[in-house]
Jmol script that loads the backbone (N, CA, C; Angstrom):
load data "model"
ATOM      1  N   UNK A   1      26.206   2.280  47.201  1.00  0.00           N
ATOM      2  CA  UNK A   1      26.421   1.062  46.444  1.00  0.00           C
ATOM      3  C   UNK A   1      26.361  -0.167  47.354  1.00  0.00           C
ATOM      4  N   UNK A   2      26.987  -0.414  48.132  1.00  0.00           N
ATOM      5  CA  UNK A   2      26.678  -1.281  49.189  1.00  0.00           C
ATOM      6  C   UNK A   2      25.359  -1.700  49.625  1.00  0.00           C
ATOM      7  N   UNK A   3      24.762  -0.469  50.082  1.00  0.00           N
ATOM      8  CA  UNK A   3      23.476  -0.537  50.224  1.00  0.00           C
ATOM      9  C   UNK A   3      22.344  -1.777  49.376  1.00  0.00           C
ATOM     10  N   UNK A   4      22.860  -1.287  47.917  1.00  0.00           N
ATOM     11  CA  UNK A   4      22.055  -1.622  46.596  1.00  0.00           C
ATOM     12  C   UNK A   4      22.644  -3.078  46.604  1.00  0.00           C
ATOM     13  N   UNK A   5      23.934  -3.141  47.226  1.00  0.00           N
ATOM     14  CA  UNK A   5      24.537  -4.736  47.097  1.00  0.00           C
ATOM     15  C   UNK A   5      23.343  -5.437  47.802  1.00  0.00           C
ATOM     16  N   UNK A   6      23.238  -5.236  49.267  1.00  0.00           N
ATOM     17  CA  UNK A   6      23.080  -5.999  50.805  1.00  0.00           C
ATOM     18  C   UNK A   6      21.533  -6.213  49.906  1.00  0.00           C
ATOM     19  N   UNK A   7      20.627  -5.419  49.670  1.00  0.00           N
ATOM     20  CA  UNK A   7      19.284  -5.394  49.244  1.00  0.00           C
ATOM     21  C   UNK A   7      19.128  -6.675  48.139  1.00  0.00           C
ATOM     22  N   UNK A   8      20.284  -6.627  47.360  1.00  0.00           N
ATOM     23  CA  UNK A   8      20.255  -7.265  45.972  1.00  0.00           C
ATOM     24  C   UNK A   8      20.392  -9.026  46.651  1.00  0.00           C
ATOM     25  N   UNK A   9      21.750  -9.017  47.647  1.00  0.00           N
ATOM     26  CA  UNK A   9      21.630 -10.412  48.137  1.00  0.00           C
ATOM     27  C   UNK A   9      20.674 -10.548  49.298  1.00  0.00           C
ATOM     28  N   UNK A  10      19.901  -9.436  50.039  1.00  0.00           N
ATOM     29  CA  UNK A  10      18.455 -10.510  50.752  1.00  0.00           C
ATOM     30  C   UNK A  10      17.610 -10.805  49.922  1.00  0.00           C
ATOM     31  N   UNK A  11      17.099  -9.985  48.613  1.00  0.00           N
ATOM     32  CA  UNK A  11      15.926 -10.119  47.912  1.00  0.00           C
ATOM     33  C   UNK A  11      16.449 -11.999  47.566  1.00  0.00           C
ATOM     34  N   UNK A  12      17.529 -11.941  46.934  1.00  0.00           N
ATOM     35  CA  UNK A  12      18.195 -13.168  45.930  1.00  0.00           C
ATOM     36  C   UNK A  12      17.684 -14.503  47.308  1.00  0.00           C
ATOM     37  N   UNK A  13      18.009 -14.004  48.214  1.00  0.00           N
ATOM     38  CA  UNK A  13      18.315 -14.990  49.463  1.00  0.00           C
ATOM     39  C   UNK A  13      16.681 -15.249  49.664  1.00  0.00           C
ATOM     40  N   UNK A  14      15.758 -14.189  49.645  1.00  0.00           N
ATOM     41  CA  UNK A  14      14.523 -14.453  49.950  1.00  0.00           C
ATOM     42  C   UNK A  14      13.751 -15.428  48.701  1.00  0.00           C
ATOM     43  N   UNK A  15      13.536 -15.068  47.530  1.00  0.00           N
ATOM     44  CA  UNK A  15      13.231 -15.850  46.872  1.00  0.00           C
ATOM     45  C   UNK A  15      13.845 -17.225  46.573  1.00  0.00           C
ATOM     46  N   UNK A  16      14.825 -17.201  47.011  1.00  0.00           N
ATOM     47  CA  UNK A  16      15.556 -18.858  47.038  1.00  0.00           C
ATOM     48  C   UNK A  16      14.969 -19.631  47.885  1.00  0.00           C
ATOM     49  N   UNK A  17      14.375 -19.382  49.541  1.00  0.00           N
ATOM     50  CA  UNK A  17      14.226 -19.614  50.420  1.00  0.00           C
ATOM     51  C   UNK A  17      12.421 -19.957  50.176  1.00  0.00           C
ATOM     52  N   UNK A  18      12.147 -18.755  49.203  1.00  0.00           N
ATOM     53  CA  UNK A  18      10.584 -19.525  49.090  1.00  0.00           C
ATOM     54  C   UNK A  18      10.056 -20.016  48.288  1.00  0.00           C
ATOM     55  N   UNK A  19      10.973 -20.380  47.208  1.00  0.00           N
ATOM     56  CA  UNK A  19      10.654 -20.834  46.016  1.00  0.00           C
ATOM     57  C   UNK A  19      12.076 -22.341  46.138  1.00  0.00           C
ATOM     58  N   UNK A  20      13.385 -22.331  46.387  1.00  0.00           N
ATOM     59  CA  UNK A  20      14.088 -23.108  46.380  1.00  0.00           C
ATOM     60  C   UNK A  20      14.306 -24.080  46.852  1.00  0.00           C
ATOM     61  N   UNK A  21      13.556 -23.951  48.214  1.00  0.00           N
ATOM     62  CA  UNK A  21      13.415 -25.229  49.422  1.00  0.00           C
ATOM     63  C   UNK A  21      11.731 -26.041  49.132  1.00  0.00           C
ATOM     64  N   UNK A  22      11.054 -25.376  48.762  1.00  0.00           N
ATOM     65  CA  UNK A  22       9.788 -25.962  47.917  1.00  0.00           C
ATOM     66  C   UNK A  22      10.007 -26.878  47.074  1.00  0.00           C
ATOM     67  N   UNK A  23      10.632 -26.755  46.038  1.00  0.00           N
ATOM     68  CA  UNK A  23      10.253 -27.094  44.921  1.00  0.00           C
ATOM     69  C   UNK A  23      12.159 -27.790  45.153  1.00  0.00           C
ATOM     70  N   UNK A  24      12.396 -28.459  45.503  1.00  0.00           N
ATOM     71  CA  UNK A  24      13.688 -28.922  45.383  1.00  0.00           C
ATOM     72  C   UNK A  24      13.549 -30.260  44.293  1.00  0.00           C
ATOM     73  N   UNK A  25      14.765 -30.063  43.343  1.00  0.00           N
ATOM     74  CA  UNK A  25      14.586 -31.278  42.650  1.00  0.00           C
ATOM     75  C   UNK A  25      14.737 -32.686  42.916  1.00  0.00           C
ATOM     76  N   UNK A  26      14.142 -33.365  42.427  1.00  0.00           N
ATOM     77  CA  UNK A  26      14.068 -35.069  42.831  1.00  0.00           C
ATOM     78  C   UNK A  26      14.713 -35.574  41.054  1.00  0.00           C
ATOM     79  N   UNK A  27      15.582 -36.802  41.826  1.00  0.00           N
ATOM     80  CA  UNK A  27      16.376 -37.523  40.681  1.00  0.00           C
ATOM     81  C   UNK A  27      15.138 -38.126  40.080  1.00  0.00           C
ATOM     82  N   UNK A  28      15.473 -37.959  38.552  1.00  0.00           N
ATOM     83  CA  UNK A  28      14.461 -39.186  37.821  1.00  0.00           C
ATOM     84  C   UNK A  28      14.427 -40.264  38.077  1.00  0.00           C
ATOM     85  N   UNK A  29      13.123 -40.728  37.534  1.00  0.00           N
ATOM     86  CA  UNK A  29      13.286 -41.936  37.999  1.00  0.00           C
ATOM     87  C   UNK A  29      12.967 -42.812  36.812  1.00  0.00           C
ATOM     88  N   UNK A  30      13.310 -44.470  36.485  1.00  0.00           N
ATOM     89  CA  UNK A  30      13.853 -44.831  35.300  1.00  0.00           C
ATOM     90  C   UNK A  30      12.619 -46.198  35.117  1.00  0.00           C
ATOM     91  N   UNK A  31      12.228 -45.914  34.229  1.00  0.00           N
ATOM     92  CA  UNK A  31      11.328 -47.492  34.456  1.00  0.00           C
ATOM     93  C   UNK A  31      11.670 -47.868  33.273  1.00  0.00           C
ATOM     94  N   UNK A  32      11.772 -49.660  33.181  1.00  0.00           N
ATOM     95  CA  UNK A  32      11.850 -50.467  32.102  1.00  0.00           C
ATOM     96  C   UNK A  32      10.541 -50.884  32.619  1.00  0.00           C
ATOM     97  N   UNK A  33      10.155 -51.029  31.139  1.00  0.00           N
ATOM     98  CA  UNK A  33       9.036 -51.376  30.185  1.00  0.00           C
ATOM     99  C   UNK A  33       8.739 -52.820  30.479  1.00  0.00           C
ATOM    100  N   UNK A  34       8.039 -53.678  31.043  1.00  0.00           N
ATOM    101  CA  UNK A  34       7.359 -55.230  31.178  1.00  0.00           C
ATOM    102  C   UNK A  34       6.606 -55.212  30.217  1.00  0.00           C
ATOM    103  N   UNK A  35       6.435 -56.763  29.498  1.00  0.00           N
ATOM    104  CA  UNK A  35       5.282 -56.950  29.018  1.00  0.00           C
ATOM    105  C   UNK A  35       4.060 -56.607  29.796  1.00  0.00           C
ATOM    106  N   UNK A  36       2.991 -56.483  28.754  1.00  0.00           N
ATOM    107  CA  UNK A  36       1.549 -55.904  29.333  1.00  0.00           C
ATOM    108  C   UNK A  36       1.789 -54.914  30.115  1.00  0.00           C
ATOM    109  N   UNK A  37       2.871 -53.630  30.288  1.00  0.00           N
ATOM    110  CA  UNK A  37       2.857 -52.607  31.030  1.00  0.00           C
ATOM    111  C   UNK A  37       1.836 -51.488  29.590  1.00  0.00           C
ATOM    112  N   UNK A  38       1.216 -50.760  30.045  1.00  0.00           N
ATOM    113  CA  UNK A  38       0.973 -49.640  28.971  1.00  0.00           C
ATOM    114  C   UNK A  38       1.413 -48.079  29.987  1.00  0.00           C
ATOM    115  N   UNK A  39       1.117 -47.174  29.111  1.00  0.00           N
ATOM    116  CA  UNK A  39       1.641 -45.918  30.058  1.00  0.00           C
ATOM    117  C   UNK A  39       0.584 -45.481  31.240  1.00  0.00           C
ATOM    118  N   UNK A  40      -0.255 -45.776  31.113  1.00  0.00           N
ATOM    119  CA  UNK A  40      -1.223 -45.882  32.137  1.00  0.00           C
ATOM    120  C   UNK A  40      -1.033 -46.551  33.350  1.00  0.00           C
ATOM    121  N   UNK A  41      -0.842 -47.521  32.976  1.00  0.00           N
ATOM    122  CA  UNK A  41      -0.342 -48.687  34.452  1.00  0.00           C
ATOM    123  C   UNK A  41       0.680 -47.994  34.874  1.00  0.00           C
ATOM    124  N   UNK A  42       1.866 -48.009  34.480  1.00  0.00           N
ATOM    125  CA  UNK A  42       2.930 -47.031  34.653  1.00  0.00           C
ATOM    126  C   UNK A  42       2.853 -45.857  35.437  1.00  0.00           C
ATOM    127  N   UNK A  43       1.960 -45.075  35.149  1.00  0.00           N
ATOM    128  CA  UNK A  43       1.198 -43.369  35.359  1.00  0.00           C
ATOM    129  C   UNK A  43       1.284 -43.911  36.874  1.00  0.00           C
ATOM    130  N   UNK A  44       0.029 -44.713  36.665  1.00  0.00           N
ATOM    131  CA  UNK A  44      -0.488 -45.218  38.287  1.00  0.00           C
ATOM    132  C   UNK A  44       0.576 -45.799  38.712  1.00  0.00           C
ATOM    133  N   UNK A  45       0.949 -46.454  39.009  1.00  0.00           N
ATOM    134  CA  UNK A  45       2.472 -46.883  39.336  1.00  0.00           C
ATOM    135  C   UNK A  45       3.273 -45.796  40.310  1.00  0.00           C
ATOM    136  N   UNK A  46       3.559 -44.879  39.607  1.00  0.00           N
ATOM    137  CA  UNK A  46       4.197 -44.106  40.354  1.00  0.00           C
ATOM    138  C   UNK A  46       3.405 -42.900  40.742  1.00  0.00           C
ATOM    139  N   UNK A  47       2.369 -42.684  40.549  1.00  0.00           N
ATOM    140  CA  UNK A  47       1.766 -41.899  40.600  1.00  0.00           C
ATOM    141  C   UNK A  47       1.847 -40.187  40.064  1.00  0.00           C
ATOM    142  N   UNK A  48       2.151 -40.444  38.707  1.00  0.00           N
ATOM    143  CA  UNK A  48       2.318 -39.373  37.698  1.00  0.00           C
ATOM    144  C   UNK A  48       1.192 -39.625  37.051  1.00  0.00           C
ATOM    145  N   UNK A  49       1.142 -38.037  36.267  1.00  0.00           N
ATOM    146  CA  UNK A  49      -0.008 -38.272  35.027  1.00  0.00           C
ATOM    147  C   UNK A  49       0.713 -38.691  33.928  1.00  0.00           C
ATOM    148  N   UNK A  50      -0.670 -39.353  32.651  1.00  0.00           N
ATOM    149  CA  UNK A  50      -0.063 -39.673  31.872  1.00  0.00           C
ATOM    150  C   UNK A  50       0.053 -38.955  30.596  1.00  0.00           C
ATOM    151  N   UNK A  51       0.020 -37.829  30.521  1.00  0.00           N
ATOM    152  CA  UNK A  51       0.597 -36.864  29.913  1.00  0.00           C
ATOM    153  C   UNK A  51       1.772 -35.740  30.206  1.00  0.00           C
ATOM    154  N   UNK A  52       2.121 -36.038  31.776  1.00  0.00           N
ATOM    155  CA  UNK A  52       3.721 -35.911  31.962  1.00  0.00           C
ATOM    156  C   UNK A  52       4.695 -36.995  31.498  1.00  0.00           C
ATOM    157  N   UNK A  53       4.358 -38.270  31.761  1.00  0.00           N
ATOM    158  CA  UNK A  53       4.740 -39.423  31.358  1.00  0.00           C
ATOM    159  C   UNK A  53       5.106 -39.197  29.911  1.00  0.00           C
ATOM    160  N   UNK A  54       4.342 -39.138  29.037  1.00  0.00           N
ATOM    161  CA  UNK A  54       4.406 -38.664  27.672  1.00  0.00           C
ATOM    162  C   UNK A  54       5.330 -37.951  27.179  1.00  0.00           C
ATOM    163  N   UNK A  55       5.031 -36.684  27.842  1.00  0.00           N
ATOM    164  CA  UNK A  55       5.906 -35.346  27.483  1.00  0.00           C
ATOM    165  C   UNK A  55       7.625 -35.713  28.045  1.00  0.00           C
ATOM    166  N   UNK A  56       7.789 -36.517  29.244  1.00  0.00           N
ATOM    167  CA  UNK A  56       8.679 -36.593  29.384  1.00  0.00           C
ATOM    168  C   UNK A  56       9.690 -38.043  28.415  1.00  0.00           C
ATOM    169  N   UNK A  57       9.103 -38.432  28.112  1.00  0.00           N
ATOM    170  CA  UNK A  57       9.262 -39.349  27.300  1.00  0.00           C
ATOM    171  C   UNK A  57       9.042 -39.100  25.205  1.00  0.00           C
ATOM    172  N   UNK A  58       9.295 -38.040  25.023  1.00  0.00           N
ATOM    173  CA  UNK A  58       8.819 -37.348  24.255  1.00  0.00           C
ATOM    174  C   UNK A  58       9.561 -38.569  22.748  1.00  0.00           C
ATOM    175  N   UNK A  59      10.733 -39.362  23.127  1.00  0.00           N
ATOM    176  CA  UNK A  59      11.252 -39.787  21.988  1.00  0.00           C
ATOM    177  C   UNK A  59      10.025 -40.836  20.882  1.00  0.00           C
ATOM    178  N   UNK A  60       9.141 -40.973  21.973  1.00  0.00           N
ATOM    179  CA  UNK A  60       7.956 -42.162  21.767  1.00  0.00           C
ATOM    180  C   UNK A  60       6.969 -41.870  21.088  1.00  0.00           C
ATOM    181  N   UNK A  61       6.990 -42.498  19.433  1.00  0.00           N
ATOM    182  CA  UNK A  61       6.509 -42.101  18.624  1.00  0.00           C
ATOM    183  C   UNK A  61       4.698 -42.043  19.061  1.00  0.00           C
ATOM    184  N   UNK A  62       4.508 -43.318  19.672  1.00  0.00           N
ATOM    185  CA  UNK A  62       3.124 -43.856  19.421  1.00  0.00           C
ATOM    186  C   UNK A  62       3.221 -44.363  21.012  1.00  0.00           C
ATOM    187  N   UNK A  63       3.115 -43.682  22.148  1.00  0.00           N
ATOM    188  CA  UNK A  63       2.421 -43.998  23.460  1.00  0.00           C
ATOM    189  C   UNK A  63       1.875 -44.993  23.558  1.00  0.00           C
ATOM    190  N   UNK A  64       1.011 -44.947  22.711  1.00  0.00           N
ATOM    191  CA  UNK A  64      -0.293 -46.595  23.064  1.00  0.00           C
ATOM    192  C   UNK A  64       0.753 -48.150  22.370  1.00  0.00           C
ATOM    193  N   UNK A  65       1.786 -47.628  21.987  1.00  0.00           N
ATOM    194  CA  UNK A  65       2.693 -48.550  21.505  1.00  0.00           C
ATOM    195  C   UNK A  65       4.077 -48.789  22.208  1.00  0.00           C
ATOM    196  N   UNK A  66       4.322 -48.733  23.445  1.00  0.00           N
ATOM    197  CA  UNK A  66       5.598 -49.224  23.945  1.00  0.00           C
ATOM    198  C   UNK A  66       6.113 -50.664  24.179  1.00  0.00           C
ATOM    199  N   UNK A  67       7.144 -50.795  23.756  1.00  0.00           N
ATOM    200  CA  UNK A  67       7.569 -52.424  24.160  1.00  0.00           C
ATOM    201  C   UNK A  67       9.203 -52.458  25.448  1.00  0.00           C
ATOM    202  N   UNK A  68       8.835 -54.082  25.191  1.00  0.00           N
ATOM    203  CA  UNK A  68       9.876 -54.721  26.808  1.00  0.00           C
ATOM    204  C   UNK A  68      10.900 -53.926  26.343  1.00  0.00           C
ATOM    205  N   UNK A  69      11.437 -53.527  27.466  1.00  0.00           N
ATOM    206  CA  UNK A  69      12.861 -53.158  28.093  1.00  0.00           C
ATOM    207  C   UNK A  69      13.505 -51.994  27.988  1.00  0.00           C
ATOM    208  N   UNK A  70      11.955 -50.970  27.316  1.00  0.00           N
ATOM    209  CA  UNK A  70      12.111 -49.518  27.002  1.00  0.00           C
ATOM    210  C   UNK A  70      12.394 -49.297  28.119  1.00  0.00           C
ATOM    211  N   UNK A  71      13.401 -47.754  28.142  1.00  0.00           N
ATOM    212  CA  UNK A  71      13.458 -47.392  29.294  1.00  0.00           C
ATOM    213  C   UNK A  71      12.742 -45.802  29.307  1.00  0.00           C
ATOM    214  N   UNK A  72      11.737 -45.921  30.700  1.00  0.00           N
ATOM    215  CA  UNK A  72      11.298 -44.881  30.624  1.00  0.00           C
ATOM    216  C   UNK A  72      11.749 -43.756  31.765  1.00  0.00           C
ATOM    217  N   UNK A  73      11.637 -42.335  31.713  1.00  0.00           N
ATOM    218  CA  UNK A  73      12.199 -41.823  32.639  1.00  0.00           C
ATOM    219  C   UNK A  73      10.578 -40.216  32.307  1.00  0.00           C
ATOM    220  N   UNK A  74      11.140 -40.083  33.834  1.00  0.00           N
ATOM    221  CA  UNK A  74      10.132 -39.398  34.049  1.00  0.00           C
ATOM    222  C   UNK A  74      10.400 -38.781  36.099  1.00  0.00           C
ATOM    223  N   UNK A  75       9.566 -37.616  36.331  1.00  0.00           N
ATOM    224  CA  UNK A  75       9.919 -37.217  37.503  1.00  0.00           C
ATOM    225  C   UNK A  75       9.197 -37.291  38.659  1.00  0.00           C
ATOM    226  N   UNK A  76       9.203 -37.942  39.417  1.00  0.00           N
ATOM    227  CA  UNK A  76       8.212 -38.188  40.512  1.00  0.00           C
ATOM    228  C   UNK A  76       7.185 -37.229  41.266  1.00  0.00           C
ATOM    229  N   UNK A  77       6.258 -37.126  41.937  1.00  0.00           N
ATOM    230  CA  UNK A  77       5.406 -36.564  42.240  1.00  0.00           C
ATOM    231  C   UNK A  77       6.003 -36.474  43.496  1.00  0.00           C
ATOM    232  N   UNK A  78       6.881 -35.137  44.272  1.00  0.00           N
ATOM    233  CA  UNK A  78       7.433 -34.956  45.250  1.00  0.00           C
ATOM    234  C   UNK A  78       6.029 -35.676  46.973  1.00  0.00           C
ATOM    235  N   UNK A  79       6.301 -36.432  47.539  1.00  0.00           N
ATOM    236  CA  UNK A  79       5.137 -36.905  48.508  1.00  0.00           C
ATOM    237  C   UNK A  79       5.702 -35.990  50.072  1.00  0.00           C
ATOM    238  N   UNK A  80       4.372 -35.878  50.199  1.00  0.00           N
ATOM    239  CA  UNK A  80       4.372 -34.909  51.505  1.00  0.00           C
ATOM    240  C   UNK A  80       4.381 -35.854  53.041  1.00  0.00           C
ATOM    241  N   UNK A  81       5.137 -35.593  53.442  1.00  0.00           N
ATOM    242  CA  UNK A  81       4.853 -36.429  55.086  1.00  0.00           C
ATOM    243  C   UNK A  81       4.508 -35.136  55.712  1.00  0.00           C
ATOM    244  N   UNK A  82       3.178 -35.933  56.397  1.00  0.00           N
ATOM    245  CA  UNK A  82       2.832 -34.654  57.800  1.00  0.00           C
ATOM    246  C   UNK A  82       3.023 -35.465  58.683  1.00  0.00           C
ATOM    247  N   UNK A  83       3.319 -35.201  59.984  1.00  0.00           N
ATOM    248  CA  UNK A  83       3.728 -36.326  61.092  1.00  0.00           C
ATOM    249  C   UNK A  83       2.401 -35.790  62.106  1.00  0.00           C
ATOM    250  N   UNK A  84       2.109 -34.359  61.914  1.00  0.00           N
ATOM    251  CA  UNK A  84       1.137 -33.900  63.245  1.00  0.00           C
ATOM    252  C   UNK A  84       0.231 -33.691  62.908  1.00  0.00           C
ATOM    253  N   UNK A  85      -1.345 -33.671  62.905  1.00  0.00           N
ATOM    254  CA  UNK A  85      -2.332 -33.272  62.496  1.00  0.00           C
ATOM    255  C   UNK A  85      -3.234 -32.537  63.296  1.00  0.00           C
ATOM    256  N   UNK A  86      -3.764 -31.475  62.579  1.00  0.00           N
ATOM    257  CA  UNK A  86      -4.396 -30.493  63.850  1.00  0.00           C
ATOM    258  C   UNK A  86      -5.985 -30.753  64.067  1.00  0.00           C
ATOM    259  N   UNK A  87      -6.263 -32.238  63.504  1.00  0.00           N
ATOM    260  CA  UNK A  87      -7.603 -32.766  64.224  1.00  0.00           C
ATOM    261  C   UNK A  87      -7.077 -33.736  64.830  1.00  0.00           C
ATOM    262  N   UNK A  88      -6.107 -34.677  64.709  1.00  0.00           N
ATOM    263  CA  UNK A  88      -5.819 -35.791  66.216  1.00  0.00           C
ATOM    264  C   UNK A  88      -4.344 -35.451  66.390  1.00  0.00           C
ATOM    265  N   UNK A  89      -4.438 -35.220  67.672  1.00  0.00           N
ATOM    266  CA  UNK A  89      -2.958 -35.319  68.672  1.00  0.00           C
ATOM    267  C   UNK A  89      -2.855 -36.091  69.462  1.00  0.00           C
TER     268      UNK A  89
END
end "model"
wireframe off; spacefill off
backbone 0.3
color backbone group
């Protein structure tokens, strides 16, 4: 039984480790609505698509129809820093 324990918490420990530190969550992030913003500008903006935008915003009847001071929320596109590159050192 032990055995079946120790196995049960490396497997648990291994997939946390390669799936948990990856994919770590990022706080939403909140945009109010400007005139002349559409979800597109927005999209680009933060650099989401605009059918995550959408989906995450799901209360919004008519997309091509948002007005001032909506608040939108939606999840950022986690950005990668590389500091070293293995064509210039």
């Amino acid at each position: 039984m032990k055995t079946l324990s120790k196995l049960l918490l490396v497997t648990l420990l291994s997939v946390t480790l390669a799936f948990g530190l990856n994919n770590t969550a990022q706080a939403a992030t909140v945009h109010t609505v400007q005139s002349g913003d559409t979800m597109w500008k927005i999209a680009v903006k933060y650099q989401v698509g605009v059918s995550e935008l959408i989906e995450a915003n799901s209360a919004i009847k008519n997309p091509n129809s948002i007005y001032p001071d909506r608040k939108l929320l939606f999840q950022p596109i986690k950005q990668e820093v590389h500091t070293k590159s293995k064509w210039f050192s």
